[in-house]
C-alpha positions in Angstrom: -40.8 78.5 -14.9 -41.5 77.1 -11.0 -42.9 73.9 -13.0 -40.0 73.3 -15.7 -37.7 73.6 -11.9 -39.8 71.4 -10.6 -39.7 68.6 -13.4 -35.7 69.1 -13.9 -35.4 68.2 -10.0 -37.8 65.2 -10.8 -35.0 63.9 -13.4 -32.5 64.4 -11.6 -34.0 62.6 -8.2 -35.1 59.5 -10.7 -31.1 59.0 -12.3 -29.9 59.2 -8.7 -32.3 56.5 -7.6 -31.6 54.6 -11.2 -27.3 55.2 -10.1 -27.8 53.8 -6.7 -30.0 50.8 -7.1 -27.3 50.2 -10.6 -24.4 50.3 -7.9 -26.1 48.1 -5.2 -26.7 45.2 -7.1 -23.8 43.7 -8.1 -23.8 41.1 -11.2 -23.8 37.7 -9.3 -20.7 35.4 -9.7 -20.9 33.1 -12.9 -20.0 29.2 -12.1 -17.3 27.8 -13.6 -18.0 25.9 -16.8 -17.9 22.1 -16.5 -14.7 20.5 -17.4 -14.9 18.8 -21.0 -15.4 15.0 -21.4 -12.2 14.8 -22.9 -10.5 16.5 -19.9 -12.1 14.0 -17.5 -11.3 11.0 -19.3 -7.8 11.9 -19.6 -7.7 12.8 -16.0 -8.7 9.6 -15.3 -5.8 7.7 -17.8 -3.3 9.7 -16.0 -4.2 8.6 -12.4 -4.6 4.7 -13.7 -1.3 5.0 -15.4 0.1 6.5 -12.4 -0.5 3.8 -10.1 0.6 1.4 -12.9 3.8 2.9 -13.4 3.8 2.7 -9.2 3.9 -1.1 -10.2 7.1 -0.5 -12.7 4.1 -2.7 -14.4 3.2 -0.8 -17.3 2.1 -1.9 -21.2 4.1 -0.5 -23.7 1.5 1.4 -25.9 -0.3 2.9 -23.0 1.2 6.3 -22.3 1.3 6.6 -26.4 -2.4 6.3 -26.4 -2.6 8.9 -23.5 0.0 11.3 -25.6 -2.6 11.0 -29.1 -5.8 11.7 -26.6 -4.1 15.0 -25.8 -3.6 15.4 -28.4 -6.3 15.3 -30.0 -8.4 17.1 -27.7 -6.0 19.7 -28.0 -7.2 20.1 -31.7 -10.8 19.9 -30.6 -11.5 16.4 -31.1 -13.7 15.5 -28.1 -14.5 12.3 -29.6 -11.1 10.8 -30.7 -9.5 12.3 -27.2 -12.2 10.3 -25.6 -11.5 6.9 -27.4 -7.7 7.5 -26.8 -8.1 8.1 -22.8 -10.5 5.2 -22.1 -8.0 2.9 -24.0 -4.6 4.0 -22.5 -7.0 4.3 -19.1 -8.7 0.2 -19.7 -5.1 -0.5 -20.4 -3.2 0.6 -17.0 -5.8 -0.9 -15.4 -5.6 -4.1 -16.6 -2.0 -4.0 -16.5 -2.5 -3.5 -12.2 -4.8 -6.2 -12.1 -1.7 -8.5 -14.2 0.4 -7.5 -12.1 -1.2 -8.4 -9.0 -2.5 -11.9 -10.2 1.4 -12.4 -11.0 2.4 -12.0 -7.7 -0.4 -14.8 -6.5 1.2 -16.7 -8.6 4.5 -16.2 -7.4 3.7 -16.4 -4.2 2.1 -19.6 -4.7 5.3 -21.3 -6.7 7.1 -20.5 -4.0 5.0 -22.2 -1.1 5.1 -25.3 -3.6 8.9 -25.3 -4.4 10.2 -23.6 -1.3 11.7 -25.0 1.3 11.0 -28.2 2.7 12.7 -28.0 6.1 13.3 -24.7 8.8 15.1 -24.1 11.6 13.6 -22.1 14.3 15.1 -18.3 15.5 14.8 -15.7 18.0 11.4 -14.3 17.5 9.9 -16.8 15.2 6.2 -17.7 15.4 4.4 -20.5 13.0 2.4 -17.0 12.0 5.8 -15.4 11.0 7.5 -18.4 9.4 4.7 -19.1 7.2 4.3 -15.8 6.2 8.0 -16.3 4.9 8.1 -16.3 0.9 10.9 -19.1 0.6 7.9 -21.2 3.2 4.1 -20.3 2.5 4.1 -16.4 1.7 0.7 -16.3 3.9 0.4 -16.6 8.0 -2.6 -18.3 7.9 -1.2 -21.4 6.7 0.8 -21.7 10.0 -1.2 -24.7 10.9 -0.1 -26.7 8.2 3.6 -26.4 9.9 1.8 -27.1 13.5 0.1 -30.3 12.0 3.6 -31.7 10.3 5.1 -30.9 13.1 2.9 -32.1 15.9 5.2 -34.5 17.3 7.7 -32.0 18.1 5.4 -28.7 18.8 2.8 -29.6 21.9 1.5 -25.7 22.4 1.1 -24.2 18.7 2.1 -20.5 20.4 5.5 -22.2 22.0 8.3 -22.5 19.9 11.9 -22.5 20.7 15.3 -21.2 18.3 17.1 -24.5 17.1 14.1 -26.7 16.3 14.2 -27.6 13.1 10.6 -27.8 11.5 9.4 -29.8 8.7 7.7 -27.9 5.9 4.6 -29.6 3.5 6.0 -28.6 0.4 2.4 -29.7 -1.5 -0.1 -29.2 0.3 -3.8 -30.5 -1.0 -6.1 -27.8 -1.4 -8.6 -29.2 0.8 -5.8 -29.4 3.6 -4.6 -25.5 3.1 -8.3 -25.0 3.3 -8.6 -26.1 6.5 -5.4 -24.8 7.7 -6.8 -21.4 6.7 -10.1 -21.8 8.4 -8.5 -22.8 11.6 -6.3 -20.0 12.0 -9.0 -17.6 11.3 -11.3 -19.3 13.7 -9.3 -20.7 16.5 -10.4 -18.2 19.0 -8.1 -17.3 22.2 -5.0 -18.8 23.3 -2.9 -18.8 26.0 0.9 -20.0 26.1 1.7 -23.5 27.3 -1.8 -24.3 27.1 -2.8 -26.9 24.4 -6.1 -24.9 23.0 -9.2 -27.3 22.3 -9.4 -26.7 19.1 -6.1 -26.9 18.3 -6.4 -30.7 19.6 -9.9 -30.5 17.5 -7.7 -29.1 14.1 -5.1 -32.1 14.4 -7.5 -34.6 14.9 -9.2 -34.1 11.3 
């Protein structure tokens, strides 16, 4: 009887021990499941087509293509919601890259047919004037106006309101090339001071 007591305490001191350790160790948290190829890719149409329509510069079948990839992966169609996402995706992208190479186009119409004369304002620089879209549309062509101008302009960082600048309407490339290398490597200046290389730039 003292040895059936004994065993019965035995149990009961084991299932305690079994309770305890069961309750201390806690079921470690899961990671989340990867997100599905599908969702990716369409995550990645969206933000494309996002930055297009940013542009107002979108093509007209893109956000169609993005609608039938959700479509699809909707119904479980990993591979046909793929295809869809990376099209309407390839699509907005291109359509941001149009749009940009438009706009150098633009620009560059209207250094060619802008203006061919301008008259100098409060505040003006040759950097700000040729940065103008009706003159150049970039700053660093400011010493094509300097050079066209060099009878009128003696310090390239002086100008004064009510002097009325000629503008090189067609410039060759080899001349905006230079123009464009000289501002970018002039170095420092100082007003009313003729800078050496500026003497050096109108001398080519």
């Amino acid at each position: 009887m003292k040895k059936l007591h004994s065993m019965k305490l035995f149990t009961i001191a084991i299932l305690s021990l079994f309770l305890v350790t069961g309750c201390g160790n806690k079921p470690k948290d899961s990671k989340p499941a990867a997100p599905k190829a599908s969702a990716v890719a369409i995550a990645n149409a969206e933000a494309a087509i996002k930055k297009a329509k940013s542009l107002h510069w979108i093509w007209r079948d893109t956000e169609k293509f993005l609608k039938k990839a959700k479509k699809a992966a909707k119904k479980g169609d990993e591979k046909k919601a793929i295809k869809l996402a990376n099209k309407a995706r390839v699509q907005a992208e291109l359509a941001v890259k149009q749009y940009y190479a438009e706009q150098a186009v633009d620009r560059s119409i209207k250094g060619q047919e802008g203006v061919d004369s301008y008259t100098v304002v409060k505040g003006d620089s040759l950097w700000s004037i040729s940065g103008k879209d009706s003159v150049y549309g970039d700053p660093y062509r400011w010493p094509l106006i300097y050079k066209a101008n060099s009878d009128k302009i003696k310090d390239a960082d002086l100008i004064y309101p009510g002097q009325d600048l000629s503008i090189d309407t067609a410039p060759s490339d080899s001349d905006v090339a230079a123009a464009v290398r000289h501002a970018k490597t002039r170095g420092a200046w100082s007003l009313g001071k003729v800078e050496d290389s500026d003497k050096a730039y109108l001398g080519k």
